[in-house]
C-alpha positions as CSV (number, residue, x, y, z in Angstrom):
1,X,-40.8,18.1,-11.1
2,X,-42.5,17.9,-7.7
3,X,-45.3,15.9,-7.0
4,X,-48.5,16.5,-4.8
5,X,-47.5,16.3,-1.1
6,X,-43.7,16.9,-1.7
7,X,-41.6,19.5,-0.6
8,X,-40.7,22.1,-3.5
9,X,-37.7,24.8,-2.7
10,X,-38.9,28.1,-3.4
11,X,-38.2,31.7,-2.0
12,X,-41.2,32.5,0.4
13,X,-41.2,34.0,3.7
14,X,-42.6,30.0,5.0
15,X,-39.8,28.4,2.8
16,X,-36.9,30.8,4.9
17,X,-38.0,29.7,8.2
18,X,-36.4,26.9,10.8
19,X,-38.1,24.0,10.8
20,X,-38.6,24.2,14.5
21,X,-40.2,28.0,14.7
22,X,-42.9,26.5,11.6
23,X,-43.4,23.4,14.2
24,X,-43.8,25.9,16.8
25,X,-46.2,28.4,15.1
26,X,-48.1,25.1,13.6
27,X,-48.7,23.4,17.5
28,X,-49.5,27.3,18.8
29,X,-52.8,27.3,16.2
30,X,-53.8,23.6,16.1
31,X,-53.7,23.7,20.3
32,X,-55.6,27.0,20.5
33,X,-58.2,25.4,17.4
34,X,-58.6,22.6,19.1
35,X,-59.8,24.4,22.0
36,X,-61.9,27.4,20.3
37,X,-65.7,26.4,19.1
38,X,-67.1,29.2,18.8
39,X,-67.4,30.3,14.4
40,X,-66.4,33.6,14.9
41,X,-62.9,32.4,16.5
42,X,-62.4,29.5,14.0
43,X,-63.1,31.4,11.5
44,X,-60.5,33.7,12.0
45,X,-58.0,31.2,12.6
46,X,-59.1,29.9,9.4
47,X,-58.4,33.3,7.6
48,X,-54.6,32.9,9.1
49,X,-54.4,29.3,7.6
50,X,-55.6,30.7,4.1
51,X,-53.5,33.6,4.4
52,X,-50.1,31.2,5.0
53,X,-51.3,29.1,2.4
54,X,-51.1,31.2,-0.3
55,X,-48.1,33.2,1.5
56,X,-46.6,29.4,1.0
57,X,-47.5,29.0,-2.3
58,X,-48.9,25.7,-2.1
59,X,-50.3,24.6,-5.3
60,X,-54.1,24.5,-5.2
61,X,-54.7,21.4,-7.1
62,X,-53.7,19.5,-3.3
63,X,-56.7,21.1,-2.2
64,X,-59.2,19.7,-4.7
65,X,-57.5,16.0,-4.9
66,X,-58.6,15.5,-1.3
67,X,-62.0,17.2,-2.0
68,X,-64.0,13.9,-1.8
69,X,-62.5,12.9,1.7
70,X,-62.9,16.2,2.7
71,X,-66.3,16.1,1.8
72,X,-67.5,12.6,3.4
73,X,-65.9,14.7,6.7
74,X,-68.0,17.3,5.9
75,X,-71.4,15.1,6.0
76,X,-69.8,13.9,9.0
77,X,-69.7,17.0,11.0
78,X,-73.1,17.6,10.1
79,X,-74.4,14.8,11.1
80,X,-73.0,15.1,14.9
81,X,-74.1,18.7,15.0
82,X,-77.6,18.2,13.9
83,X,-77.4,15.2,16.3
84,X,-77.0,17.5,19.3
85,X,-80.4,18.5,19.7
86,X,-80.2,19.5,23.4
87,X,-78.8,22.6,24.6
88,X,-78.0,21.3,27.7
89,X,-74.7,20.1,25.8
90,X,-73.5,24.0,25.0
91,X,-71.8,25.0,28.1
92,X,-71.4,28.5,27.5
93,X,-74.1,29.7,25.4
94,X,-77.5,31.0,26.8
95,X,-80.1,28.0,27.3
96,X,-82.4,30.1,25.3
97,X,-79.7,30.5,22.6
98,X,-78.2,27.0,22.7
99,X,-81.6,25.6,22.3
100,X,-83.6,27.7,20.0
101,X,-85.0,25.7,17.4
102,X,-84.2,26.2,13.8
103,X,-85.7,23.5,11.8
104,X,-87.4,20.3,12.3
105,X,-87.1,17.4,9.6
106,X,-89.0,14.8,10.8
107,X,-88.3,13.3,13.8
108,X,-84.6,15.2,13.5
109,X,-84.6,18.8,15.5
110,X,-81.9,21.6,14.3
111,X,-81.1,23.4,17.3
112,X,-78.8,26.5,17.3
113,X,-76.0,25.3,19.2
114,X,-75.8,22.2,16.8
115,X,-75.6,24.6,13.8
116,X,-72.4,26.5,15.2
117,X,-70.8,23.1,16.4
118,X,-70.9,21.9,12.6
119,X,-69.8,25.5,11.4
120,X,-67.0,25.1,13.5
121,X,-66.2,21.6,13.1
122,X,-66.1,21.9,9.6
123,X,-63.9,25.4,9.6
124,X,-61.3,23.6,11.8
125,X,-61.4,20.4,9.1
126,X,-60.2,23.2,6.4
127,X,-57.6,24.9,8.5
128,X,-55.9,21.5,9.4
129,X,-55.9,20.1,6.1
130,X,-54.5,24.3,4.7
131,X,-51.5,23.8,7.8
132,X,-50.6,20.7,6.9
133,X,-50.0,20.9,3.2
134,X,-48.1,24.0,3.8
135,X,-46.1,22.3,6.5
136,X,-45.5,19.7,3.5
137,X,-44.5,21.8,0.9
138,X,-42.0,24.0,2.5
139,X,-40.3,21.9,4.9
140,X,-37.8,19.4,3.3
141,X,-37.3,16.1,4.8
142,X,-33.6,16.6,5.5
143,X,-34.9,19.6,8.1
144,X,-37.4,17.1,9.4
145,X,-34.6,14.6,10.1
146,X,-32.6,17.1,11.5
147,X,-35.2,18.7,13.6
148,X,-36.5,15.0,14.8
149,X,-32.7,14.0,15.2
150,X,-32.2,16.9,17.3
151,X,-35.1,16.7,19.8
152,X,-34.0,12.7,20.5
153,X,-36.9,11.2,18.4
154,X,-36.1,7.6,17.7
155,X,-34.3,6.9,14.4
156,X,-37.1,3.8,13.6
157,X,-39.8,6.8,14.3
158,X,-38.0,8.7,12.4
159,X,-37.7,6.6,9.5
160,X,-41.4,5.5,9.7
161,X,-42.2,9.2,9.5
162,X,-39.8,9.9,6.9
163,X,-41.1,7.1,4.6
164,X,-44.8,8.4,5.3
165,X,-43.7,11.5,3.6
166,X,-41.6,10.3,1.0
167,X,-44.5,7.5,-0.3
168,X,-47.2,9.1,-1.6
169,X,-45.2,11.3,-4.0
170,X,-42.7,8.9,-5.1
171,X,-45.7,6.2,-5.7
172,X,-47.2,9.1,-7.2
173,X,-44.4,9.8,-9.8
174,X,-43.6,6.1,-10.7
175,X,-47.1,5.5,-11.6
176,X,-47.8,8.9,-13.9
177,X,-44.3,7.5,-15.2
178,X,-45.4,4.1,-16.1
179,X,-48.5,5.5,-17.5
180,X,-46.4,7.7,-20.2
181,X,-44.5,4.7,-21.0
182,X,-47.4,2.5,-21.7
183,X,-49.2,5.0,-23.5
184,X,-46.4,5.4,-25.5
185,X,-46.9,1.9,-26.9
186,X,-50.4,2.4,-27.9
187,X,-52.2,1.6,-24.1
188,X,-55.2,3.7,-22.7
189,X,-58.2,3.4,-20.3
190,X,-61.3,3.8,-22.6
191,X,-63.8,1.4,-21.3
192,X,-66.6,2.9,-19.1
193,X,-67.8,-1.1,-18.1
194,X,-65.8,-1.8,-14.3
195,X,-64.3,-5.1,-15.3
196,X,-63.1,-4.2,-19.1
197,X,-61.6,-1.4,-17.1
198,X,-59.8,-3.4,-14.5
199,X,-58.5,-6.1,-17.8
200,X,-57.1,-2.9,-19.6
201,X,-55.0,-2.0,-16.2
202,X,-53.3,-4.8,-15.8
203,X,-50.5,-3.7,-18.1
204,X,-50.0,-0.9,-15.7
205,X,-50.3,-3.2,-12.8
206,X,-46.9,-5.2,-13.7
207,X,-44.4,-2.7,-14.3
208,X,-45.7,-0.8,-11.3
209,X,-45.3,-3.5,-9.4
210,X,-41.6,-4.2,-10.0
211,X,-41.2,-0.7,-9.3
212,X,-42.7,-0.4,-6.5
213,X,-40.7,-3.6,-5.1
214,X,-37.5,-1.4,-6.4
215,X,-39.0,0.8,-3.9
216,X,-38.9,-0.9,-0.8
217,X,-35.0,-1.8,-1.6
218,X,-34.1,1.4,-2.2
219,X,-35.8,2.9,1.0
220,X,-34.1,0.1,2.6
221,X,-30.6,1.2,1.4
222,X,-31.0,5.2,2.1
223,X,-32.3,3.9,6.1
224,X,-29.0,2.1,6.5
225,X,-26.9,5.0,5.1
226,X,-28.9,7.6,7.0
227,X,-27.6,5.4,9.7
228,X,-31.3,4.1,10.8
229,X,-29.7,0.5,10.9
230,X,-26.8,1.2,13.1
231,X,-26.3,-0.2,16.2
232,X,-25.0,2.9,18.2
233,X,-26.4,6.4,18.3
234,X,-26.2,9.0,15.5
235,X,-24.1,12.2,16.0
236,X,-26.1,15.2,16.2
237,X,-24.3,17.6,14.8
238,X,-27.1,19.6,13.6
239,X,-27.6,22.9,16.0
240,X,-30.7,25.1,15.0
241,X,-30.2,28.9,13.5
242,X,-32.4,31.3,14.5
243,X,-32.8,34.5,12.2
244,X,-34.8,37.6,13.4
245,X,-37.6,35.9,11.5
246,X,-37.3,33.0,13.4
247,X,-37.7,34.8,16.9
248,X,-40.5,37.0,16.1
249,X,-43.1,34.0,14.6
250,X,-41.8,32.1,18.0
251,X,-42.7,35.2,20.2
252,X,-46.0,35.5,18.3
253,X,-46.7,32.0,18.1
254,X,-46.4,31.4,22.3
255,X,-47.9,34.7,22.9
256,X,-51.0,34.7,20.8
257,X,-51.7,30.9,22.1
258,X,-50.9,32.3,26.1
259,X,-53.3,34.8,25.5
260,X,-56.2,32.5,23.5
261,X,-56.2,30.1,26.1
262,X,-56.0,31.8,29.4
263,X,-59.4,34.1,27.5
264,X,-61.0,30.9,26.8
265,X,-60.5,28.8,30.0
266,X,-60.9,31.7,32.2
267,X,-63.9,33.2,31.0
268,X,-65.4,31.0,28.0
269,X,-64.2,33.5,25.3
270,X,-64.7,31.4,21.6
271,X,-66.2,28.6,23.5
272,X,-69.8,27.3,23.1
């Protein structure tokens, strides 16, 4: 059964497409985002990332495990907007707009301009973290290796990224495994006091451990066999197939981003 942040195979319209046309479509929105601070923009690029998410099929479980970091990034944003409390630092808004006061707390002044900045900011947190789960979960790692292999990455990046991926669901899985098994002989957590609770996860802590140590040799093996350990150079006999699928999210994906940011440089559209 998959795990959080692994690939599962399923039949969705994400699932069909080359690795390199997701890769393309994926850099078109996270340049043109990057770029695009004005809410009304990122907020229609967040709409898109929703809208593949659940096209996707991610689960919606990955969402709420990374709620807490996503929310100390939250606090973040906000502080730095309400921060900006001059509206000389908004570029392309009115003065009068960029600078309007909305609330004072203290000695701390809520400007307009810093409002949308942490609208914004906080938008483009949600549609990076929805792009890149769906990347996860419907690109296997044999396409990644393929697709990395075929643009000349370096097999030691290429097994560094590969691991990345492959580590959190695997640690993931041995450790809801070695929970069942020591459950099964009679362990559980049910002290609320820190250190009782820290004493009654130790049993967990040893057979983890020689798992985990299992781990490493094993990872070590499948590098050497992918050929990650070989002096020469691998063969790439992987050539891309593009369906009419393929062409049409590529064509979209360069167009709509063409578009974006020749609006945006050239006259300030979705910029603040």
């Amino acid at each position: 059964m998959p795990m959080i942040f692994e690939y599962e195979p399923r039949n969705t319209f994400l699932h069909k497409l080359n690795p390199i046309a997701k890769v393309i479509m994926l850099l078109s929105i996270f340049i043109v985002l990057t770029v695009y601070w004005d809410p009304r923009f990122v907020l229609t690029i967040t709409l898109i990332s929703t809208v593949l998410y659940m096209v996707s099929k991610t689960p919606p479980k990955w969402l709420l495990i990374v709620l807490p970091v996503t929310v100390i990034r939250f606090i973040e944003s906000l502080i730095l907007g309400i921060s900006q409390a001059q509206g000389a630092y908004f570029h392309y808004l009115p003065p009068e707009v960029a600078s309007k006061v909305i609330a004072k707390i203290g000695p701390i002044t809520i400007i307009y301009g810093g409002i949308l900045w942490t609208i914004s900011d906080i938008l483009k947190i949600v549609s990076t973290i929805m792009l890149t789960f769906s990347f996860i979960y419907t690109t296997s790692l044999n396409d990644i290796v393929k697709m990395l292999s075929f643009f000349r990455v370096p097999r030691k990046l290429i097994y560094v990224f590969v691991v990345a991926l492959k580590l959190v669901p695997d640690i993931l899985r041995e450790i809801n495994t070695t929970m069942i098994a020591q459950r099964l002989r009679g362990w559980e957590l049910s002290s609320k006091n820190p250190i009782k609770l820290v004493k009654q996860a130790i049993p967990l802590a040893y057979p983890f451990l020689r798992k985990t140590i299992g781990y490493v040799d094993t990872l070590t093996v499948m590098a050497y066999v992918r050929g990650f350990g070989a002096s020469g150079k691998m063969e790439l006999k992987w050539k891309p197939k593009f369906n009419i699928s393929d062409y049409i999210v590529i064509a979209t994906s360069f167009i709509g981003a063409t578009i974006s940011l020749y609006y945006a440089l050239e006259y300030g559209i979705g910029l603040i």
